[in-house]
BAVEX-92377 format. One record per residue: chain; x, y negated, z negated of N, C-alpha, C in turn. Coordinates in steps of 0.2 Angstrom, whole numbers, padded with zeros to 4 digits, always signed. Each point is the difference from the previous one (the first is absolute). Layout:
BEGIN
> A;X;Y;Z;X;Y;Z;X;Y;Z .
...
// end
This chain:
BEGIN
> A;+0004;+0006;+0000;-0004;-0006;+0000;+0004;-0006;+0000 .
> A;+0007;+0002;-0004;+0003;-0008;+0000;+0004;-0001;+0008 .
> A;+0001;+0004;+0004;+0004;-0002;+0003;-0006;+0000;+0007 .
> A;-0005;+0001;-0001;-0006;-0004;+0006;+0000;-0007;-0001 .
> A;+0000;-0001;-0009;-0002;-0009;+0000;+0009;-0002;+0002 .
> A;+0004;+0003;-0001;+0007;-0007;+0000;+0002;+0001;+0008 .
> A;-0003;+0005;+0004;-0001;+0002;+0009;-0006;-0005;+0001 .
> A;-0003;-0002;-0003;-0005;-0005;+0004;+0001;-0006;-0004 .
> A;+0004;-0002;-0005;+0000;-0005;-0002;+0009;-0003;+0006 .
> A;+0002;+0004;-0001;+0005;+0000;+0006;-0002;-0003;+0009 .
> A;-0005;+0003;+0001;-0003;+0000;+0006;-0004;-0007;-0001 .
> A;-0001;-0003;-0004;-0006;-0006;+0000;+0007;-0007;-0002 .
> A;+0005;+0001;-0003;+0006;-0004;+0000;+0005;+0001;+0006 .
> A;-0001;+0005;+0003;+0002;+0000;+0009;-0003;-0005;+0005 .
> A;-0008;+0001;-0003;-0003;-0006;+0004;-0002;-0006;+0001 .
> A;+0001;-0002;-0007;+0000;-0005;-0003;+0006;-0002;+0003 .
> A;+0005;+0001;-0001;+0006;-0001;+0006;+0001;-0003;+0006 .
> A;-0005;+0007;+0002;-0001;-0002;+0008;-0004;-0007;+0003 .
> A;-0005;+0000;-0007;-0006;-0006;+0002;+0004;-0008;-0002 .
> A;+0006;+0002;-0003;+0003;-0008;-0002;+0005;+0001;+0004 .
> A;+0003;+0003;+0002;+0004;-0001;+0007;-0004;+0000;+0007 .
> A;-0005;+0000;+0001;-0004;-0001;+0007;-0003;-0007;-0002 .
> A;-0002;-0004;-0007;-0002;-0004;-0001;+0007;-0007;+0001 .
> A;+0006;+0002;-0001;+0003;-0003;+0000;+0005;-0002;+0008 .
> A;-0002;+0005;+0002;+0000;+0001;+0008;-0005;-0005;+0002 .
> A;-0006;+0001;+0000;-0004;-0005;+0002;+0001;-0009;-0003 .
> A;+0002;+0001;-0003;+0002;-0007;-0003;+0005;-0002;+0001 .
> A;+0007;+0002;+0004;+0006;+0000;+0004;-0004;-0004;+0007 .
> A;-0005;+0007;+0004;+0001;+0000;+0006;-0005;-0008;+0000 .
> A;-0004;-0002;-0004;-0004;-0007;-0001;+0004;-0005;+0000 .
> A;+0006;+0000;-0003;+0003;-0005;-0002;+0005;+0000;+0008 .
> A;+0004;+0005;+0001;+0001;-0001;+0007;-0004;-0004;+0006 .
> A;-0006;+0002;+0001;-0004;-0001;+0003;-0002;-0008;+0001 .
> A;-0001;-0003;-0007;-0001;-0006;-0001;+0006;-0004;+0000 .
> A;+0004;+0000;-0001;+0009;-0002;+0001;+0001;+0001;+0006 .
> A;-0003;+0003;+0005;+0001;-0002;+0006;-0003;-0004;+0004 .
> A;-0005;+0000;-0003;-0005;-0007;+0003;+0002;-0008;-0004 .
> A;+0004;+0001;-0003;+0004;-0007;-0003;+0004;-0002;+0007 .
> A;+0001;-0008;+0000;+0003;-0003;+0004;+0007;+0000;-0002 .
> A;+0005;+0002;+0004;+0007;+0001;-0004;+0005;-0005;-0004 .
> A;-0003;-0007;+0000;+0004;-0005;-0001;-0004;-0001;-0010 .
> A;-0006;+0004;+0001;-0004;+0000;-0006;+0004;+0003;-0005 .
> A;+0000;-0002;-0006;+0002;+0003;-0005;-0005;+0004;-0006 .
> A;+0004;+0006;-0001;-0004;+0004;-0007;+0003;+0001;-0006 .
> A;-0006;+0003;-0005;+0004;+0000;-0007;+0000;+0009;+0000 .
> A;+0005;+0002;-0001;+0001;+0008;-0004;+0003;+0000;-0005 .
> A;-0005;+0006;-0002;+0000;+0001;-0008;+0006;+0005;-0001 .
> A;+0003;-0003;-0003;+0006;+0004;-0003;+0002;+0002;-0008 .
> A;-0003;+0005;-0002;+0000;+0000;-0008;-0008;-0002;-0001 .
> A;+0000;-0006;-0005;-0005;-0004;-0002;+0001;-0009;+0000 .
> A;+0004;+0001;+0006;+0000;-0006;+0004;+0001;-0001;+0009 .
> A;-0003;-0006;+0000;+0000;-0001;+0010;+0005;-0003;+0000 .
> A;+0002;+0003;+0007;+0006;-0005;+0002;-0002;-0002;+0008 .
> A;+0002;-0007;+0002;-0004;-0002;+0005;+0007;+0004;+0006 .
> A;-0004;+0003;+0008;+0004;+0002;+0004;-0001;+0000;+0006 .
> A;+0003;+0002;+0003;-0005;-0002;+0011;-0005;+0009;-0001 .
> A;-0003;-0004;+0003;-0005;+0008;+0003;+0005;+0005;+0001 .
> A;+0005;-0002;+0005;+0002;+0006;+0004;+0005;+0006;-0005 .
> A;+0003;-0005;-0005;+0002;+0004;-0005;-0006;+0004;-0005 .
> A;-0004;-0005;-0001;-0006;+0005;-0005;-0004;+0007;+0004 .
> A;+0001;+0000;+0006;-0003;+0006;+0006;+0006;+0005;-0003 .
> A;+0005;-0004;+0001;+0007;+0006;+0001;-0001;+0005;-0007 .
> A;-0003;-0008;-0006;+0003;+0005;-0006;-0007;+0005;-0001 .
> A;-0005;-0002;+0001;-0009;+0004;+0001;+0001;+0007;+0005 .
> A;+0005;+0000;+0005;-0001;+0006;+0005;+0008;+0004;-0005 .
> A;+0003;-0002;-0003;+0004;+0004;-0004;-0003;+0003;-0005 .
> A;-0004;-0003;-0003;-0005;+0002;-0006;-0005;+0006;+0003 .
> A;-0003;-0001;+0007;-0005;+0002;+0004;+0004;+0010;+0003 .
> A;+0008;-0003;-0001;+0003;+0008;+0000;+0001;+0002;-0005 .
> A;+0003;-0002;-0003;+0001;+0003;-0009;-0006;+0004;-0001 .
> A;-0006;-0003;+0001;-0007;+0004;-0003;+0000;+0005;+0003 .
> A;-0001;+0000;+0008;+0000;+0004;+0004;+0005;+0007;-0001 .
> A;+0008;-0003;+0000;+0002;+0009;-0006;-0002;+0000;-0006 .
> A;-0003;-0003;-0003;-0001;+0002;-0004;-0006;+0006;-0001 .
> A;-0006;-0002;+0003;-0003;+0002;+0002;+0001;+0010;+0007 .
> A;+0004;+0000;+0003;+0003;+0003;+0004;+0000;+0005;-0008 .
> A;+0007;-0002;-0003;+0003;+0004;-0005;-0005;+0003;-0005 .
> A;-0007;-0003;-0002;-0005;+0003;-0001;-0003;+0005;-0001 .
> A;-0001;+0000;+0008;-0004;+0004;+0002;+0002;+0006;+0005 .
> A;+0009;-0003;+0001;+0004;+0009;+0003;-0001;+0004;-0008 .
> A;+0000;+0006;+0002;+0001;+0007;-0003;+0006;+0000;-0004 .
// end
């Protein structure tokens, strides 16, 4: 009996996983998206820590699509066997 609940307690902390890295994904691929509809001479604030620091779009896409990979293995490594 104990080892059905910590196999499914196991299985629901796998997905909870899965559901905040697909959730963070989407908030990546948003940010990218909206960052490139910015005019390039525009400036933006990114949060680093618990503070903004002001930067050009083109940097904040770069550091959002590196975030946007990081997830994505992380994710990968997940969910291989």
């Amino acid at each position: 009996m104990a080892a059905s609940t910590s196999a499914s307690s196991t299985s629901n902390a796998a997905a909870d996983s899965t559901h905040h890295l697909m959730k963070q994904m989407r908030s990546h691929e948003i940010a990218i998206v909206e960052l490139n509809n910015l005019s390039s001479s525009r400036a933006v604030y990114q949060k680093n820590g618990n503070i903004f620091f002001r930067t050009t779009a083109q940097k904040a896409t770069a550091f959002e699509q590196r975030q946007l990979d990081a997830t994505k293995a992380k994710l990968r490594q997940l969910n291989s066997p």
